[in-house]
N, C-alpha and C positions, 0 to 999 in steps of 0.2 A: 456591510457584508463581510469586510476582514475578520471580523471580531468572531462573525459566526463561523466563518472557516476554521478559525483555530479553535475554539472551542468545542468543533466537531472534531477535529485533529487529534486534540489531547482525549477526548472522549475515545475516538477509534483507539488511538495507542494505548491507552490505562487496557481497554478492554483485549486486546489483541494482544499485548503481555499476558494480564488473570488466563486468560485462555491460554495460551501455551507453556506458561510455569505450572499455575495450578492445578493440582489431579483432581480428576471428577467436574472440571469446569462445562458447563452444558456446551454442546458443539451450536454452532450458528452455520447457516442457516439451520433449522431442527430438520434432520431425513437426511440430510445430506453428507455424503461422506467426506470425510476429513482433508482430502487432497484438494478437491472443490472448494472446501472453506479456507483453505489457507490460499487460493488461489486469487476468491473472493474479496478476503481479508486485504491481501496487501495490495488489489486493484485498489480498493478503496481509499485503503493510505497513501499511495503512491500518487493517486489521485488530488487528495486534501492538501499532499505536501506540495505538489505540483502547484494548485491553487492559493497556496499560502504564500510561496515566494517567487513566485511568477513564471512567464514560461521565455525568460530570457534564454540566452545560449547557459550563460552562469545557472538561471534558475532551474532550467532543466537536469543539468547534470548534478545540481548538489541532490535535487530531491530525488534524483536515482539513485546517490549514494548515500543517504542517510536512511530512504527507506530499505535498501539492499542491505545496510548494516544492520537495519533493526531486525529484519529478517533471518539475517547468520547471526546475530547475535544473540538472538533470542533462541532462536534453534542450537547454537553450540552450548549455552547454558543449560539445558535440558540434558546434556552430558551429566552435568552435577546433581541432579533432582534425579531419587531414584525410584520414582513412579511415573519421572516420564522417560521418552529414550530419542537419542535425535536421529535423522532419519531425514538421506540424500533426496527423497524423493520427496518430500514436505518444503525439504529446501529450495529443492527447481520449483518448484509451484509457487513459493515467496516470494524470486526470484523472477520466471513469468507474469506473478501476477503485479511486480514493481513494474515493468516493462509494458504492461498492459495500460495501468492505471497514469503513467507518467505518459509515455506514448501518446496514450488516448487524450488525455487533456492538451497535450500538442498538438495535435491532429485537429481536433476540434476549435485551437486557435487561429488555428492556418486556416481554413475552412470559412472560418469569421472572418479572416483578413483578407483571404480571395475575393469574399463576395461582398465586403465593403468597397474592396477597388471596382468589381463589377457596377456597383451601382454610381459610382461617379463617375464614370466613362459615359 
């Protein structure tokens, strides 16, 4: 199961860069608007990375920082590319959606861990 985590990992990230460097990259999900995708986008990453190096106290916080980097990083580089433009409001959505996706796989551990101790009582 590791192996596929990360290979899902580096798949999200290759694609979740082409999309916010390259002009004219198709938007994901299709119909939906841009804010939504990148909100999308980085639940998912935040998620994978969350899943890749656990959901210790350490694991938790790095994978909120590395995917919050990928996210201002990506977005201030789009400074430099002049067909795209960065934009505070794509950013808070990177941003939510790190918190969501990191969060949420926490939450969902906890959850597994409550109701393992429920059942051996």
């Amino acid at each position: 199961m590791g192996v596929v985590i990360w290979i899902l990992l580096a798949a999200s990230a290759v694609a979740i860069a082409v999309g916010s460097l390259v002009s004219g990259a198709p938007t994901w999900p299709p119909g939906v608007s841009p804010g939504v995708s990148h909100l999308l986008a980085y639940t998912l990453l935040g998620a994978l990375v969350t899943l890749a190096l656990g959901t210790s106290v350490r694991g938790l916080l790095t994978a909120f920082l590395l995917t919050a980097l990928a996210g201002m990083g990506l977005e201030a580089l789009q400074l430099k590319i002049p067909a795209r433009t960065f934009s505070f409001f794509y950013l808070a959505m990177n941003m939510v959606g790190t918190v969501v996706g990191v969060g949420g796989v926490a939450l969902l551990r906890w959850v597994r861990l409550v109701r393992e101790r429920e059942r051996r009582v």
